[in-house]
N, C-alpha and C positions, 0 to 999 in steps of 0.2 A: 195869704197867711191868715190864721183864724185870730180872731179878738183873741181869745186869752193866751195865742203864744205871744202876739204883739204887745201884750201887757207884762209877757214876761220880758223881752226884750228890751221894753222900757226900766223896769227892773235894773238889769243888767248893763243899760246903759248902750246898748247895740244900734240904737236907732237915730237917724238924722236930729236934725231942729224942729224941722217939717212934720215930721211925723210925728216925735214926741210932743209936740203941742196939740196933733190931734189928740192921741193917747188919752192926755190931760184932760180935756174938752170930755169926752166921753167918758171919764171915770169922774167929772163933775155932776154931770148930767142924770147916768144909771148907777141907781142905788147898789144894781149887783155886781157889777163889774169893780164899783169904790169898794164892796166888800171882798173879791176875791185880788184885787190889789194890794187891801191890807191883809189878808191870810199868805201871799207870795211874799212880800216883805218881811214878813213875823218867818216864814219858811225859810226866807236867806238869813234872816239875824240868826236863828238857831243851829241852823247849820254854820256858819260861820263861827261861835261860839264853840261847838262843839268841836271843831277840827283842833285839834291838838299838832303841832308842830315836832316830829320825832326829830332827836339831832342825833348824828350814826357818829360813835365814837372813832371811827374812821374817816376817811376820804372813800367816794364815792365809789371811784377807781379800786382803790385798796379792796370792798367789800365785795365788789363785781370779781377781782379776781380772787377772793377766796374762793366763792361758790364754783370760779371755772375750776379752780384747782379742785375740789372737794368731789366734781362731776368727772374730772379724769381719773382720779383715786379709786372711784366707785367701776367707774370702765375698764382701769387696769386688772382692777380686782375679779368682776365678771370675766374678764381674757383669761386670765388665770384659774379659775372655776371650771374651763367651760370643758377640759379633759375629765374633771369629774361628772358632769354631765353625760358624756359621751356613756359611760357605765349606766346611762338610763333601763337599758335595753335588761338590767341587771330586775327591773322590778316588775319585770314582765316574766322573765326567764324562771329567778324562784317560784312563784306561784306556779307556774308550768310543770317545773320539776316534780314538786309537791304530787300536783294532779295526776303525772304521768305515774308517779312510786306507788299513791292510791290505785289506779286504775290494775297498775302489773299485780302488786297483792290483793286484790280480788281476783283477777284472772284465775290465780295460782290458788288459792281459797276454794274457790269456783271450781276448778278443775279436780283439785283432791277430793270432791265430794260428789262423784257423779255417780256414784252407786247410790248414792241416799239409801244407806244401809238394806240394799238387795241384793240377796245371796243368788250368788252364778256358779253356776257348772261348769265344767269344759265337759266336752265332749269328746270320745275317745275317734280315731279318727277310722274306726271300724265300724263304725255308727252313723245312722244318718240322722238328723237335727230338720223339724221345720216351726217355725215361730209366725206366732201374729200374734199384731200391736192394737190396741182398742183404745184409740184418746179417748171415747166417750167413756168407757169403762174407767179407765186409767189403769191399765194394765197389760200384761204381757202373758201370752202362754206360747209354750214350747213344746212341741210333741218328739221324741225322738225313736228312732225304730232302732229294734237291736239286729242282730241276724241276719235273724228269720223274717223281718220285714214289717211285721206289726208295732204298732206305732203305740204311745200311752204319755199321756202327759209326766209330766219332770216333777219327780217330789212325791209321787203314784207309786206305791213298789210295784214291780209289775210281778207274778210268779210266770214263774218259768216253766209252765206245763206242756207235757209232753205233747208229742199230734195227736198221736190215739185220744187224747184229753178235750180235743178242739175240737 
């Protein structure tokens, strides 16, 4: 054991005859050790001063079992809770909801607008239609043949001239 727990020991009063007489001896002898004897001493009177003595308006018993009662109140309470709980599942669900109504009126937004205001033909079905698409471009052309076989892009009047003409 180290000198200054044995000094507190002595303090404390923990220690034989034998030993607190050495104690003594040694805190006659080193100047530091008589001083950290009187700073542990002045450390227990302080403490000891300070401790204030709470008196429980009850019995011991009596306040020990409030708290138990007070701890099952709070567990009964939680038990009864806990089917509102179960409705967790509820605050996952709206936000879902939500996301899934956004996501359907876009689609449907999305979907009404896929002409992006480009004018379409039909084509009569005595006609033949051929198209190519140009991403680079970004555009579409359409050749259709009437008849007679000759072909002329869509929106082109074409005249109608006779063979002898051609």
């Amino acid at each position: 054991m180290s000198t200054e727990l044995k000094l507190q020991a002595r303090l404390d009063g923990e220690l034989d005859a034998r030993e607190a007489r050495e104690i003594d001896a040694l805190v006659e002898q080193n100047a530091q050790q008589a001083a950290l004897m009187q700073e542990l001493s002045w450390t227990k009177a302080a403490i000891a001063a300070g401790d204030v003595e709470v008196a429980l308006p009850e019995t011991r018993e009596f306040y020990w079992s409030k708290i138990a009662r007070a701890i099952e109140a709070e567990e009964r309470k939680a038990a009864t809770a806990a089917p509102a709980e179960r409705s967790g599942w509820l605050k996952f669900f709206y936000p879902a909801t939500g996301l899934a109504a956004m996501a359907a009126v876009m689609f449907v937004i999305s979907g009404s607008r896929s002409n992006d205001g480009v004018d379409t033909e039909s084509v009569p079905e005595d006609m033949n239609a051929v198209s190519f698409r140009s991403e680079a471009e970004k555009m579409s052309v359409v050749y259709v043949a009437d008849e007679y076989g000759s072909f002329s892009p869509v929106g082109q009047e074409v005249k109608n001239e006779p063979e002898a003409d051609k």
